[in-house]
PAMARDO-319577 format. One record per residue (C-alpha): x, y, z. Coordinates in steps of 0.2 Angstrom, whole numbers, plus 5000, padded with zeros to 4 digits. Each point is the difference from the previous one (the first is absolute). Layout:
// residues N
XYZ...
This chain:
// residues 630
512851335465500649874991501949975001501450034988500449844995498149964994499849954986498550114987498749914992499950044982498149985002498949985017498249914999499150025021498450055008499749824990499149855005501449904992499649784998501949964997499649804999501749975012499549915012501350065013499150174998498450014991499550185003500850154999499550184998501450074990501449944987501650084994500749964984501750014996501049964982498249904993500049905017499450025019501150085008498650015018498249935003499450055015499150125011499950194996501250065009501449884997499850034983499850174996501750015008500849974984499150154993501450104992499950154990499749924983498949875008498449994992498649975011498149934997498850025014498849844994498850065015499749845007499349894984500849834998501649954991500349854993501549904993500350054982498849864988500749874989499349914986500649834999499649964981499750164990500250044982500950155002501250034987498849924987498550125008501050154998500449984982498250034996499050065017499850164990499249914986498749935012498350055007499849915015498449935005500849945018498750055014498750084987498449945007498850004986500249964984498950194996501350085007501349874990499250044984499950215004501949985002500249894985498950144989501050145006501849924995499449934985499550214997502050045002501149874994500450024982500049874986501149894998499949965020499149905010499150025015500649845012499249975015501149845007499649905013500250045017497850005002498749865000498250004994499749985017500550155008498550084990498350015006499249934983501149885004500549984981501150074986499650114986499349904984500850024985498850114992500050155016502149984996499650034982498850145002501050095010501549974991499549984981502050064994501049985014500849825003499549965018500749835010499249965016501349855007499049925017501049895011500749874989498449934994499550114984500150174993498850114990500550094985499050124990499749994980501350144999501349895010499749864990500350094984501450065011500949825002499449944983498849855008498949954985498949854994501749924991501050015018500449835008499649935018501450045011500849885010499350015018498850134996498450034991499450144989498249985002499050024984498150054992499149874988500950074985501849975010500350185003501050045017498850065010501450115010499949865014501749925005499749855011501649915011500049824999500949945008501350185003500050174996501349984985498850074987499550145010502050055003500049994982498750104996500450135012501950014994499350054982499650175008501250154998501250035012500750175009501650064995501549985011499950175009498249985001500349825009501250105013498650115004498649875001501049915012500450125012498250025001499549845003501450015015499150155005498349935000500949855010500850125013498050105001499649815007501249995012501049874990502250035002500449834993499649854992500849854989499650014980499449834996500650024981498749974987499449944984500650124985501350085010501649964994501650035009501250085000498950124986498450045010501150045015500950144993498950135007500049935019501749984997500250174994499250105016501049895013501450054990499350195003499649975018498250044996499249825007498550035015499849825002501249885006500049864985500849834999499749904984499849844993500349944982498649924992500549854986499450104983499749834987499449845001501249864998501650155001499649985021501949925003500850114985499050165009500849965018501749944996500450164991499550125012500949885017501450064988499550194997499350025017500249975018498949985015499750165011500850094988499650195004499550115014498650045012498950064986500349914986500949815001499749844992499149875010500249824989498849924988498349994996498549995002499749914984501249865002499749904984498650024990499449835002499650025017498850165000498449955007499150174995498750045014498350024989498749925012498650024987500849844992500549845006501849995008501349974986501049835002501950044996500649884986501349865004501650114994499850125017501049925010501449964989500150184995500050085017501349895006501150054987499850185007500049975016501649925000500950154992499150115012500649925018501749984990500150175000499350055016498550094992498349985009498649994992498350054998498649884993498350024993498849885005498150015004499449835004500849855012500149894986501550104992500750065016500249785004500649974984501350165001500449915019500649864991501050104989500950095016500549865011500749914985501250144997500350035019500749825000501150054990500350215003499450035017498850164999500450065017500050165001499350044985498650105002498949934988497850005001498549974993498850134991498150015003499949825005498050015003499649825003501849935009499649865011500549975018501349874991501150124989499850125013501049885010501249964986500250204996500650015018500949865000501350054983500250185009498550104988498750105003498450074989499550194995498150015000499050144990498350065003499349924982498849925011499250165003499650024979499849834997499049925016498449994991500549914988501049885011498349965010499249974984501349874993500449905017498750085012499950095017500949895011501649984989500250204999500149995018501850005002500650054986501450024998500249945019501150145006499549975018500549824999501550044993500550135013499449895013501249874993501650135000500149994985500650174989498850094994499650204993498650084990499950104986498850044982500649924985499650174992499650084989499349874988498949895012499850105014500350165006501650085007499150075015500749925015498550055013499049894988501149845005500150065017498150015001499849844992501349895012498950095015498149994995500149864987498850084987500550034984499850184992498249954993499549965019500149835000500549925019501249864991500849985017499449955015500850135016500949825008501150034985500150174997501450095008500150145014500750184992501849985010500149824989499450074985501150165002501649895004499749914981500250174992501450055009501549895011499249844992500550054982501650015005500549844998499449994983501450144996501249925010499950185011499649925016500750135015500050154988498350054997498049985003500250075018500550165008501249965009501650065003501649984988498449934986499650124982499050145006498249964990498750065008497950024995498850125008498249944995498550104997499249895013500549915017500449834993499649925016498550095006499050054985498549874993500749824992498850114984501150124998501549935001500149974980499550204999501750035009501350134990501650085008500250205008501949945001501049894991501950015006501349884990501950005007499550175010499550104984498050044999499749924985497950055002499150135008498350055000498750105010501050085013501549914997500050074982501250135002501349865007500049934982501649974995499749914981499050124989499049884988500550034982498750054986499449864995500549964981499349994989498650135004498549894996500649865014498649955010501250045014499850194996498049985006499649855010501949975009499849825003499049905014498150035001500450174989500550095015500850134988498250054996499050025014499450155007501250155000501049904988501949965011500849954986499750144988500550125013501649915004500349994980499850214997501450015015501049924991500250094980501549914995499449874984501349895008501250024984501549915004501050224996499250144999499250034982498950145005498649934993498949965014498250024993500249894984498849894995500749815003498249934999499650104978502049934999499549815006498850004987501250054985501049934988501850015009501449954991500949865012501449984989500750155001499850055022500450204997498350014991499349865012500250075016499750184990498349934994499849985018500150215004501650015002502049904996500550005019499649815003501149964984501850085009
């Protein structure tokens, strides 16, 4: 019997095969979870003896536990805005069954949306091993505007979508892009990067866009669907066309509520070319470093810098040379950045950049040394042994994504087999000490699912099958675990708090579907979580743990989301017995901000109305019902 003066676990985790990653006690059996951290991690019996009579108890019945998963470079809060929006081809392994999803949204979504299928997928993945042409998207979508984004190399929009963004015979060439064209100088609905992805932002940004209460919803379930993979943190990377402080009103809004099931740190992304220094000095000013809590704190600048130094990562054309002003402008950035103590974050695919960005550095450091300043590299695919050396040398580090994985093919066609090798060298790198964590760079140019980057830093194949990487630098699955979980710490400035179970750390915690260390390196990538546990609250449960689910997933709004049908990676929501749909009739709330009691309206007949946005009691009325507008 345990005495007295124990102390009761709000929540108990054993009969686990628990991999904590500290070293002073690598396996245990059980945990206890106390206040969102470890209270105990050890053996059975020591740690049911802070069973008390509110303790909540989960027998996992010997399957692994891992440290909660975090994504160094995700697009969180700009995902969430519009994951419901978005059919997601991540993990669909044939353009048929591509297309059959692509038919069947077109079938539901009212005029005057879209249907959005951005990023996160490569050709690649499919076993034609092509996209769709321009006239499949047209026959299957003669009415509905349809944009296909993939990676940052092109996107494909219908006749309708054109019509959609006014493209025409009369529209001029953008600047770093290229509407392609028939004979007669008609678009053909082809929109090419060269040299970056600027018109293909553009383009996309033309699209409607979801109501505020409706972004509060999509978000959450973007969260969700990070929680279902086992994912409890990650550092939002900014991005192009989300402006702050506007577009982070609605993460803002449900840390405010306590209603956050990933841990996020985020960066501020420069939002104009030539307004960089004007951009930075104000919000050193409105905002300060660290700012925040465990959930939701502010984590310095980046990752677009100055826009003079973005090196956009399209390897099906030749690297871009960055023009003379680069280094001028990042200095002046830079400076106001160590002055200020802010780390920073820094965009840059090839070596060339990342030298030239050296320079920059260790000028400033002569002058403001950046000790202490927890600034890296992003992507960084061909770094050289040299500015390995001089990254380690100024006190950086560099965040590698899995864009490899989607892009590897085209990297071996450009510069050949034996450059792909190592790249980027993240065994080098870690052989050098140098810091180093993995993450996506979702959801545009790949996708968010971290067992895809896990399986890519431990085979070396991209997700089309491709062996990019020989196995002398690949890295065994302890390595490749540790950048997902105590190696991103660093990057947060959360070293000692989490990315272990250990302890006194946050209590995040993932139960895969699969034994992560003894399954087959081919089905690694399939992985999805039983268990996801964030700061000791089950955040997702499925098959037996289903009933332990503590976050019943909102309705997703509005009711034509592709969410509703396909949930997210690989269209899990659709498989056979259909998971998703069954969770959703649980759950017959419409996730109205009050009660209206108006649950079966018809938002998808309202989306496709006239609604009067001028005057919100009829807006939100067109909409079923005027809750949203109190």
């Amino acid at each position: 019997m345990a005495e007295a003066s124990t102390v009761h676990a709000d929540l108990i985790l054993h009969r686990g095969l628990f991999t904590t990653l500290n070293r002073a006690q690598p396996t245990a059996q059980a945990v206890a979870i106390k206040d969102g951290r470890f209270l105990k991690v050890g053996h059975d019996q020591e740690v049911m003896a802070h069973a008390g009579p509110r303790t909540k108890v989960i027998d996992l019945r010997g399957k692994r536990a891992l440290p909660g998963l975090i994504d160094n470079h995700l697009h969180i809060i700009r995902g969430g805005l519009n994951f419901n929006m978005e059919l997601r081809w991540d993990g669909v392994r044939s353009l048929a069954d591509a297309m059959g999803m692509l038919k069947r949204q077109v079938d539901i979504t009212p005029a005057p949306q879209w249907v959005r299928v951005v990023g996160g997928f490569t050709e690649h993945q499919f076993a034609e091993k092509r996209l769709p042409t321009l006239e499949e998207l047209n026959a299957v979508a003669p009415d509905t505007p349809v944009f296909i984004l993939h990676l940052y190399d092109r996107a494909l929009l219908n006749a309708a979508a054109l019509r959609a963004v006014g493209y025409t015979k009369d529209t001029p060439e953008p600047p770093g892009g290229q509407i392609t064209r028939d004979s007669q100088g008609n678009p053909t609905g082809l929109l090419l990067a060269k040299p970056n992805a600027a018109i293909l932002y553009a383009t996309l940004a033309k699209g409607p866009k979801l109501p505020l209460e409706y972004q509060v919803n999509s978000t959450r379930l973007f969260m969700r669907e990070l929680n279902r993979l086992g994912i409890t943190g990650a550092i939002d990377a900014g991005g192009g066309f989300q402006n702050y402080p506007d577009d982070y009103e609605v993460i803002e809004q449900l840390a405010k509520d306590q209603l956050l099931t990933i841990r996020l740190a985020y960066n501020l992304f420069t939002q104009k070319p030539k307004q960089e220094k004007d951009d930075f000095l104000r919000w050193t000013q409105e905002s300060k470093y660290k700012q925040g809590d465990d959930y939701f704190r502010h984590n310095g600048a980046g990752e677009m810098l100055v826009f003079s130094a973005a090196d956009f990562e399209d390897f099906r054309v030749e690297r871009p040379d960055m023009p003379p002003e680069m280094e001028g402008d990042l200095e002046g950035v830079v400076r106001i950045l160590a002055e200020n103590r802010w780390p920073w974050r820094m965009h840059a695919t090839y070596d060339e950049t990342i030298s030239r960005a050296l320079d920059v550095f260790e000028k400033v450091n002569q002058d403001i040394p950046l000790e202490g300043l927890n600034w890296f590299f992003d992507h960084a695919e061909t770094i050289s042994e040299a500015s390995m050396d001089r990254i380690a040398a100024l006190g950086g580090g560099v965040a590698v994504q899995h864009r490899m994985a989607y892009q590897g093919e085209y990297f071996v066609e450009r510069y050949g087999a034996g450059a792909a090798e190592a790249t980027p060298p993240v065994r080098k790198m870690l052989d050098k000490g140098l810091k180093v964590s993995a993450g996506t760079d979702a959801t545009r140019v790949a996708s968010y699912n971290p067992w895809v980057s896990l399986a890519w830093l431990i085979t070396g194949k991209t997700v089309g099958g491709l062996q990019l990487t020989p196995q002398r630098n690949c890295l065994d699955r302890e390595q490749a675990l540790r950048m997902w979980t105590e190696n991103v710490t660093w990057f947060s400035n959360e070293e000692g708090k989490k990315g272990r179970i250990q302890e006194g750390m946050l209590a995040d915690v993932v139960v895969p579907d699969r034994d992560f260390f003894a399954c087959a390196e081919s089905d690694i990538a399939g992985t999805s979580a039983l268990l996801t546990v964030v700061g000791g609250k089950v955040v997702w449960g499925a098959g037996e743990f289903t009933s332990h689910d503590e976050t019943a997933p909102p309705l997703p709004l509005p009711d034509w989301s592709p969410v509703g049908r396909f949930g997210g990676y690989a269209a899990w929501g659709d498989k056979e017995g259909r998971p998703l749909q069954a969770a959703m009739k649980r759950n017959l709330s419409c996730d109205c901000a009050t009660s209206c009691g108006v649950h079966q309206h018809n938002h998808a007949k309202s989306w496709a109305s006239n609604a009067p946005v001028s005057d919100l009691k009829s807006f939100w009325g067109a909409l079923g019902c005027a809750c949203w507008a109190v």
